[in-house]
N, C-alpha and C positions, 0 to 999 in steps of 0.2 A: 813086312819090312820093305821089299821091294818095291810095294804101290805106294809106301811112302815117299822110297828116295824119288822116284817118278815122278810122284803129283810135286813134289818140291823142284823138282830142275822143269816143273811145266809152270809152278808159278813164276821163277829164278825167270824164265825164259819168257812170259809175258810181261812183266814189269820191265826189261829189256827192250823190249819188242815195241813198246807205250810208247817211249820215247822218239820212237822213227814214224809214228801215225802218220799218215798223209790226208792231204786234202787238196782238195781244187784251187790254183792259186787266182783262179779268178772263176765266177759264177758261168757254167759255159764251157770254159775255158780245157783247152786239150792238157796243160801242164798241173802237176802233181806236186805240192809242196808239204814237207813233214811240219807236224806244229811244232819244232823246234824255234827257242826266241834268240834270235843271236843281239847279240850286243858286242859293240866297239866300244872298248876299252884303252886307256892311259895309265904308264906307268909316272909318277912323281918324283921326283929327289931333288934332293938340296946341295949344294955346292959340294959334301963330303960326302956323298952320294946315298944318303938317309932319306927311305920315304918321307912324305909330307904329306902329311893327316890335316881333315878340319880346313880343306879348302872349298869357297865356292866357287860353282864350275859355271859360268854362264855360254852357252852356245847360242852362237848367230847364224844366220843363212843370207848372207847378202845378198844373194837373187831376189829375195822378196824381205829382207829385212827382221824377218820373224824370230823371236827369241823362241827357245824349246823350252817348255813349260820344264823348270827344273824338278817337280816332284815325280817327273816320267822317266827321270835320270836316277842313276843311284852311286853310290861310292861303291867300289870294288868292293870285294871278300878281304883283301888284302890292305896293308897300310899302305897310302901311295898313291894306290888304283882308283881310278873312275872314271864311271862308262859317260862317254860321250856321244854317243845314239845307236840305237839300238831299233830293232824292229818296228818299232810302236809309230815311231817316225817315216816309214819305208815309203810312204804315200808322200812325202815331200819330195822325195827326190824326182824330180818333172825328169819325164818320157826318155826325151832326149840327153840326158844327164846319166842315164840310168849304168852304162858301161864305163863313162869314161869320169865317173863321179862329179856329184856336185858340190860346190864347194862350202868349206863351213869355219866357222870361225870360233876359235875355244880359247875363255880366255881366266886364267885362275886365278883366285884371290883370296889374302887372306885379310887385311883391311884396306890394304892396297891393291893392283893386277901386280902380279907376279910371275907371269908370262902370259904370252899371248901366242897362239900357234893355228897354221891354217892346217886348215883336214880336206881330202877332197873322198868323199863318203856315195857311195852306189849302191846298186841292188843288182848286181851281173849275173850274167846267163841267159839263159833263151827264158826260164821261167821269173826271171825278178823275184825270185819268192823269199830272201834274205838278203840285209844289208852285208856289206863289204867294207872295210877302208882302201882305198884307191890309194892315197898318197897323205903321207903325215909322220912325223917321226910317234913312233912304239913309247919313248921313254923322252920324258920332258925335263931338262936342267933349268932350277930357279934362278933367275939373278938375284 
């Protein structure tokens, strides 16, 4: 009975443990990044403050014009939410950008744009190894 509860708080305690992996955030490289995926997330609502489901999110990157391939983007877990970039992206954000974020354009629709909001999106730290939102409101009201 004993080496059961054990081996079970040693599985409990690896599956835990998976999560924080680390790896090199660059080939070389002195800094240590977990493969944790982070993603920048939006909240939506509507003038009586009801999520808003069944929008498309289109992002731009004015520095270089580039739209974010929206199938690398996903709608939250929740009605309302969706991610606005997230890791997969972290290599756009040029050098010098990286702390003081670069800037991005989010704009939602559902046959029309229904708002339009700017994000200023980084990768901060001494290892850059996950994005950040720098500056943008949390929660978006539709007109």
């Amino acid at each position: 009975m004993r080496y059961s509860i054990l081996s079970a708080i040693g599985v409990v305690a690896t599956v835990l443990l998976a999560g924080c992996v680390e790896q090199p955030a660059e080939p070389g490289g002195d800094c240590v990044c977990t493969t944790q995926f982070v993603q920048v997330a939006i909240t939506v609502l509507d003038a009586q403050g009801l999520p808003v489901s069944g929008l498309t999110i289109k992002v731009t990157m004015p520095r270089t014009g580039q739209i974010l391939d929206p199938s690398r983007l996903s709608q939250g877990s929740e009605p309302g939410r969706y991610v606005i970039f997230n890791d997969a992206f972290k290599n756009l954000v040029a050098p010098e950008n990286r702390e003081s974020g670069e800037e991005i354009r989010v704009v939602g629709s559902l046959k029309d744009p229904i708002f339009d909001e700017t994000y200023r999106i980084g990768a901060p730290g001494e290892c850059h190894c996950h994005v950040a939102k720098v500056s943008g409101p949390d929660t978006v009201r539709v007109r």
